[in-house]
Steps between C-alpha positions, in 0.01 A plus 500: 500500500813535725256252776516241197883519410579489875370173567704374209822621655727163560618377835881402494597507882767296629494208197676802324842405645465176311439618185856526354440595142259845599778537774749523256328743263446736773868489568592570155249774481645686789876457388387633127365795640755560742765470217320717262443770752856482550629527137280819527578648830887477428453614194851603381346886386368485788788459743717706332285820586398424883646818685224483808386251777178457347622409168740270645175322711292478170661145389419326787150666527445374090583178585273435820211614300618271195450245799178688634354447108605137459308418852132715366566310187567142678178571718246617217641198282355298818207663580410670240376891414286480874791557667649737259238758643587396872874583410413820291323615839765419731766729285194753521490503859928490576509779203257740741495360834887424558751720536819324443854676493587394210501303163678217655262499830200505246616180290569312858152645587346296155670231562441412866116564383501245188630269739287558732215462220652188375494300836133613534428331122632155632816513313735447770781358239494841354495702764860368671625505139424866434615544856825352447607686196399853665716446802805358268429850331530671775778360615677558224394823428499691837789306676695776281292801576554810242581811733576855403782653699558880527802661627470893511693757687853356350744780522507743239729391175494173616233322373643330183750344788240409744294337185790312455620384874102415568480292154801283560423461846098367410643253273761398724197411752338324233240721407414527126460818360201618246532827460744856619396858531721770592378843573813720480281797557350359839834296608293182517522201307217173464555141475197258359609164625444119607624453827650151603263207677725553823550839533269720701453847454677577832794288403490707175542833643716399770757344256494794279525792805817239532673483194403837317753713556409804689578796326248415191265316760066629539225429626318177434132436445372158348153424334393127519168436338 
């Protein structure tokens, strides 16, 4: 049966870039998804209870797989139910044979593949526009990586101060912050937060062993996904 439905499968190739009108739907199926994963992800309930780095990862995540669905459905819509199984195998195989760090690392992983799988189906057209729109994701997403910073060891009594000198100085740096812990009993205090495109870590720190005054100063200790 499959033998029979394979030799059916069309041929699009190169001729694809001409076609304007199919083109054109693919584009608009990508941007719907994209936007609909979006009204999801930043779901206003949603936001308004993120308090760890993970949660504040998760829209970005939702919205590459909202792109990740709209390419399976754009292939199978092409080929047809064939190629449904070849795609069901591959997330098989990356779901038990791949160990990637994380969410994010896994959606990249699908992604690169079903690109990978749509240059090898002839549909070159496709496979630069899915490409594009996962890199302008990226971009957008990760140029503002979401870090955790911990500061523990501030001095004892001191920590609703040192909350409040490391706060004002992150957003004077241009870091946007998600979420604040403070752990009076353990004189530390936690910051979720989106750092700034042109800011490196080291910058970070150095600016804020800097400016933080030193009697309600600790130690530093950043998580970057």
């Amino acid at each position: 049966m499959f033998g029979d439905m394979t030799r059916e499968l069309p041929s699009v190739g190169w001729a694809g870039f001409l076609d304007t009108h199919a083109l054109l739907e693919s584009f608009l199926s990508l941007i719907l998804a994209i936007f609909l994963g979006a009204v999801i992800a930043f779901h206003p309930t949603t936001t308004r209870t993120v308090d760890t780095r993970a949660e504040a990862e998760l829209p970005k995540v939702l919205i590459m797989y909202a792109l990740v669905g709209a390419v399976v459905g754009e292939i199978v819509l092409q080929y047809g139910m064939v190629v449904g199984f070849v795609i069901f195998g591959l997330g098989g195989l990356m779901r038990f044979r791949t160990d990637a760090a994380s969410t994010r690392d896994t959606g990249r992983l699908i992604m690169v593949t079903l690109i990978g799988l749509i240059s090898g189906l002839n549909l070159p057209h496709f496979a630069v526009m899915a490409a594009v729109f996962a890199w302008i994701l990226i971009y957008a997403f990760d140029g503002h990586p979401v870090c955790e910073l911990k500061v523990s060891e501030i001095p004892k009594g001191k920590v609703k101060e040192a909350a409040e000198a490391y706060r004002a100085q992150l957003v004077q740096l241009g870091c946007k912050i998600i979420s604040e812990d403070r752990g009076f009993q353990k004189s530390r205090v936690s910051y979720v937060l989106r750092a700034p495109r042109n800011k490196k870590e080291a910058e970070l720190t150095a600016a804020l062993c800097e400016h933080v005054p030193a009697e309600v100063r600790g130690e530093i200790d950043w998580e970057v996904e």
